[in-house]
N, C-alpha and C positions, 0 to 999 in steps of 0.2 A: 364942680371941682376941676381946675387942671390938671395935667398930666403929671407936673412935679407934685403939685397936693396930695394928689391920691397915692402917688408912691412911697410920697414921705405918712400918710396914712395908714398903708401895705405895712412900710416897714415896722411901724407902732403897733400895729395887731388890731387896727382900727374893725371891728366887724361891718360896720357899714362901708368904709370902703372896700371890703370886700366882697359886699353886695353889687357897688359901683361897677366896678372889673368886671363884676358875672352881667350883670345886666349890657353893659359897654359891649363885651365881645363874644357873649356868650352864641349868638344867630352867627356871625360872621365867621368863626372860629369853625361852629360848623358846618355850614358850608363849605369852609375848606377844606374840611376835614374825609366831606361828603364826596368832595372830588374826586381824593385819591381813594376813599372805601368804596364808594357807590353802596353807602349800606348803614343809614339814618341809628339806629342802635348803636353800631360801632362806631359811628361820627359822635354821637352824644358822649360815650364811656372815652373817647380818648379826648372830648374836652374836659371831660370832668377829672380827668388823670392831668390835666394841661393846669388847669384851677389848683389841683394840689400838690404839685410841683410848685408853682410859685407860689403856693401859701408858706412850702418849708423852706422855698430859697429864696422868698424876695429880699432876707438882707443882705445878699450876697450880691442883687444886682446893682451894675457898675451905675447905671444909664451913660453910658457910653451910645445907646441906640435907644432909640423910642421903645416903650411900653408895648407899643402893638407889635411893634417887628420881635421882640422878645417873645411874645405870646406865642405869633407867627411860627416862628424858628422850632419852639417847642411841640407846636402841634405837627408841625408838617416832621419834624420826627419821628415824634409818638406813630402817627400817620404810618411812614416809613419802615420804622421798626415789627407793628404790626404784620406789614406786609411782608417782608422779610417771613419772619415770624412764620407766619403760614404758608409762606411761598406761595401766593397770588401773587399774579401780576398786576400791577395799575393801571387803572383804567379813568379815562376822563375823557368827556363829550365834550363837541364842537356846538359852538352859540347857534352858527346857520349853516343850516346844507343847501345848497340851491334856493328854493324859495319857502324855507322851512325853519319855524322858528322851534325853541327849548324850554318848556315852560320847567319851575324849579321842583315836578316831581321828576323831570328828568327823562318823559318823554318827546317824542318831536310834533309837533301839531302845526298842519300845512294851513297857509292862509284861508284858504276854500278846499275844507276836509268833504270827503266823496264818504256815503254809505261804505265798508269794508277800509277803506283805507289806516283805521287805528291798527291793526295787524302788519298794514306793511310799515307803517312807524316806527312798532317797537323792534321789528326785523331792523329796519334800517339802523336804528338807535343801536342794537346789538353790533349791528356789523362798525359801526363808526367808534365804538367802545373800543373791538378789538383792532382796528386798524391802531388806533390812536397807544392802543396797549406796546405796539409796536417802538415809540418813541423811548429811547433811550432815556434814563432816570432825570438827570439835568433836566431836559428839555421839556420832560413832561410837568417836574415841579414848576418851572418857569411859566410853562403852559399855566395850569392849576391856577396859582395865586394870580395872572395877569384874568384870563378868563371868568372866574370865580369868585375872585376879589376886586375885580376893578383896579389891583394894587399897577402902581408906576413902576415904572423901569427902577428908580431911586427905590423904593420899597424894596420891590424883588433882589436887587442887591444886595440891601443889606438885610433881608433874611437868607438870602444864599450864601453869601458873604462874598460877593464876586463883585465884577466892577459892571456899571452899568452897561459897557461897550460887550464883554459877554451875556447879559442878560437878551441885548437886541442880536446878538449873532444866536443864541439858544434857541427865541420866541422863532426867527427867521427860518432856521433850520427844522424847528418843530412843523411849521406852520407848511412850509414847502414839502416836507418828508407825508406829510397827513393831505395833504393835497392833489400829491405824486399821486398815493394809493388809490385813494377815494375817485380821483380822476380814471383811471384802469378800472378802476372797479364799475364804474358807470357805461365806462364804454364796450367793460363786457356784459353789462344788464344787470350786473349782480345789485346793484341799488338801481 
């Protein structure tokens, strides 16, 4: 089914497609969701609050923007708001540290792991959490959906609603601010 099909399906009250939708975004959704929680439970409940949302409002949507950047927009809200909500800060990990790769339970596992070293991992992975906790709201979403999603500059746009030219000055400044830290941090030994 395409993108128009299934919306024009959405809108008719089609129950299969709204199996389509869940199955289509339901992994991606979240893991984005996963970014901004770090907390697999909460990432599930705010897609499934994302699913019911546009089960009550999809005949309202324009398609003015793509189906996914709609979903997008609505989760990293929900997302959002949660956090707010509880006042947690946001928190979101870096793909590579040095010579260290992120597997998707989200800790760091080095290419030639030593006896002891899963402890200094998840330290590490903590500490790279709260550095990153540090970047300002913008920058971290940008961060999120670019790392997390794989999504393009064009995407992240238009779930942010901003123009591509601040999306790459955002990821820039994210990425330099998180690099700053972690660089200090290394050369005090703290990592």
């Amino acid at each position: 089914m395409t993108e128009s099909e299934l919306i024009i399906a959405l809108k008719s009250g089609d129950q299969t497609a709204y199996r389509q939708l869940i199955e289509n975004y339901q992994v991606p959704l979240i893991k984005v969701c996963r970014g901004f929680l770090h907390n697999e439970p909460d990432a599930a409940d705010i897609v499934q609050d994302t699913f019911i949302e546009v089960f009550q409002s999809v005949s309202n949507f324009r398609e003015e923007a793509k189906l996914s950047t709609w979903l997008y927009r609505i989760a990293v809200n929900k997302s959002l708001n949660l956090l707010r909500k509880r006042k947690i800060n946001n928190l979101v990990r870096l793909d590579m540290l040095f010579a260290a790769k992120i597997n998707p339970l989200h800790e760091i596992i080095d290419e030639n792991p030593l006896p002891g070293n899963s402890l200094e991992n998840r330290e590490r992975t903590k500490y790279i959490k709260k550095t990153v906790d540090l970047l300002p709201p913008n920058q971290r979403i940008a961060f999120i959906l670019n790392k997390y999603q794989d999504l393009a500059y064009k995407e992240i746009a238009e779930v942010m609603d901003i123009s591509i030219a601040s999306v790459e000055s955002l990821l820039h400044r994210a990425k330099m601010n998180v690099q700053r830290k972690l660089f200090s941090a290394y050369k005090k030994n703290i990592l």
